[in-house]
N, C-alpha and C positions, 0 to 999 in steps of 0.2 A: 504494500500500500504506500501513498505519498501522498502529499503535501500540497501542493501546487508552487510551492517554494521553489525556485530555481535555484541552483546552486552555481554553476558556470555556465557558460556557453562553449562546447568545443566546435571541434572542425570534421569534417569526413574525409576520411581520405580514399578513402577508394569506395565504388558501388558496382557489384557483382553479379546478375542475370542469372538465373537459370531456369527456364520453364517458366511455369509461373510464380517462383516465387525468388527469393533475392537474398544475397548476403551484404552485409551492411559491416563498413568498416570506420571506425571512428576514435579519433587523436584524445585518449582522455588525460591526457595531460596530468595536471595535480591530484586527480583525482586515481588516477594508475595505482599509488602507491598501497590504498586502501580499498582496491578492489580486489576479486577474483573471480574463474570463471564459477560461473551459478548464476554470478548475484543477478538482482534484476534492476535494471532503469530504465527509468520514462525519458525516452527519445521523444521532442516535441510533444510530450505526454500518452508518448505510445511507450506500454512495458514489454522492455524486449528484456531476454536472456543473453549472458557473456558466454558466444560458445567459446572464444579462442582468446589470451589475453597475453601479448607477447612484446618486449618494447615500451610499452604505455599502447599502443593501438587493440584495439578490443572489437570483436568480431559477432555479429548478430547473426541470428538465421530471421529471415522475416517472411512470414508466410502467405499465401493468395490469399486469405483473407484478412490478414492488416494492412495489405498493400490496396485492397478492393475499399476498405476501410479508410483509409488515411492517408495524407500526403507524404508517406517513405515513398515510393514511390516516383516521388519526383526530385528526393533529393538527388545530389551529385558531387562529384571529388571539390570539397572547397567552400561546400555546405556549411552554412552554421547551422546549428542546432541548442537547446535548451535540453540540460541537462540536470537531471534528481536523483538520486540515489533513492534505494527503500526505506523506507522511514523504521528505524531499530524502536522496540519498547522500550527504552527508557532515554529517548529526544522528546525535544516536546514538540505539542503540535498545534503548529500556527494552518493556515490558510483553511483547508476543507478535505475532507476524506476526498483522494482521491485516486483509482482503482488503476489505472493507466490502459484501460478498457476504451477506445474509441467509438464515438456513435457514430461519428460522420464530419465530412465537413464544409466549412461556411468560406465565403469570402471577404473579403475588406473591400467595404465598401463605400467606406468614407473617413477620413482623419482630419480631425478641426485639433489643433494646435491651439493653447491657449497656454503663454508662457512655457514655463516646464511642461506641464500637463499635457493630455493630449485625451480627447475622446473619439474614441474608434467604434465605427458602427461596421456588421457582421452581416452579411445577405444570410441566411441559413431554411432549410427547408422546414415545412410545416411540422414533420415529427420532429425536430430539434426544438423549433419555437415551444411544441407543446409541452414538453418536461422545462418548458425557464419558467420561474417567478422571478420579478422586480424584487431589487436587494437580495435577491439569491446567489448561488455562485455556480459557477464556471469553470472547466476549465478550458483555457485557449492554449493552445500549442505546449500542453503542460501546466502553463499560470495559470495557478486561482487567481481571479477576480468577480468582481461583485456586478450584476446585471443592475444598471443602472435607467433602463430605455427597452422598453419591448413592443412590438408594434405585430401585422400579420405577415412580414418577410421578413424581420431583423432587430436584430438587439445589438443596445449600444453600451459599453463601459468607457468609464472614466480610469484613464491609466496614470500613477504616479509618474514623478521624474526617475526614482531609486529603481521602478523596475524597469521603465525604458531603456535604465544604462545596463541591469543585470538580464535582459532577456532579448528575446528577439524582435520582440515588438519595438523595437528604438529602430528598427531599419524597417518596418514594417510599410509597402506598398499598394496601390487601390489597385485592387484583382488579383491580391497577395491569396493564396488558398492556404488555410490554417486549418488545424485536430481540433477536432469541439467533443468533451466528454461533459454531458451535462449533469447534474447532480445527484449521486445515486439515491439520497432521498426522496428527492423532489420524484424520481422514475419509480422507485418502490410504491409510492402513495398514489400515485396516476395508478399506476399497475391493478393495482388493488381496488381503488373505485370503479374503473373499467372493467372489473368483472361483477361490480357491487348494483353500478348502473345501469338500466337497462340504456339500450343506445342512443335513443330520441329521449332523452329527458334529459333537462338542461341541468350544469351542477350551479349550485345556487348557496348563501351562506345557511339559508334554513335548510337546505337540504344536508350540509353540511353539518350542521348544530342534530340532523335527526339521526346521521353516521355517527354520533359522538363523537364527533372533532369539535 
């Protein structure tokens, strides 16, 4: 499990083909000294496996369907990427439970700059839109953040200066394609009503207040 806490940004150094699925090779730098092969990390918030770990370069298998899933796929030699290590029992834990399970993903599709800050709005498809609530969280391309803007194609966060300079979002481009893992609470409790519901009936607070919520 993780965080949505980034910890560095490395590099890719090479990307590997085969059939449909792909081996992933990536410069972990500082981070080499305290890994081995097993461990798991959220690539751009996709949890991969260390199959090979030699030099500080560390080697993924990535399978057709997190490639069908997620933008690995279109990385390449020279890639930056956001990087998280697994969160140990006894760190603490800041940002949001987050599983390194990709749902899908969205686009950038708008960035309004306001001094440091910067608010970034996501094209995202309907089943994405439907697991967000407003001040819920997120993860984008690994980072937690908070849904600040939700509308029927896209939701917009407000991003600090501290994580623009730690993450990838500081170089982040309009028709930038980003990993959206949306909240696994927020998806367990949809879940759940959705078999509770019959399907034409609207959800409402008193219907809510009759589920004991």
């Amino acid at each position: 499990m993780f965080t949505g806490l980034i910890e560095t940004i490395c590099i890719v150094k090479s990307v590997s083909r085969a059939g449909d699925s792909m081996v992933l090779t990536i410069d972990l730098a500082k981070l080499a000294d305290e890994s081995r092969t097993g461990d798991s990390i959220a690539i751009n918030g996709t949890c991969l496996t260390i199959a090979k770990l030699q030099s500080g370069l560390a080697s993924f298998d990535v399978s057709a369907e997190t490639l069908a899933k997620s933008t690995l796929g279109k990385l390449k030699p020279s890639s930056e990427v956001n990087i998280e290590r697994s969160l140990k029992a006894t760190d603490r834990f800041g940002g949001h439970f987050v599983l390194g399970h990709v749902d899908g993903t969205a686009t950038v599709k708008a960035i309004d700059k306001s001094g440091e800050f910067a608010n970034i709005k996501f094209a995202a498809t309907t089943k994405l839109l439907e697991a967000m609530v407003v001040k819920g969280s997120v993860a984008v391309d690994g980072i937690s953040l908070t849904i600040a803007t939700l509308d029927i194609n896209s939701f917009g966060v407000s991003v600090i200066p501290e994580t623009l300079k730690r993450t990838t979002l500081g170089k982040a481009k309009i028709g930038d394609y980003v990993n959206i893992e949306t909240d696994i609470i927020v998806k367990t409790i949809k879940r759940q009503l959705d078999k509770i519901l019959p399907k034409q009936q609207t959800l409402t607070a008193e219907r809510l207040r009759q589920l004991g919520y």
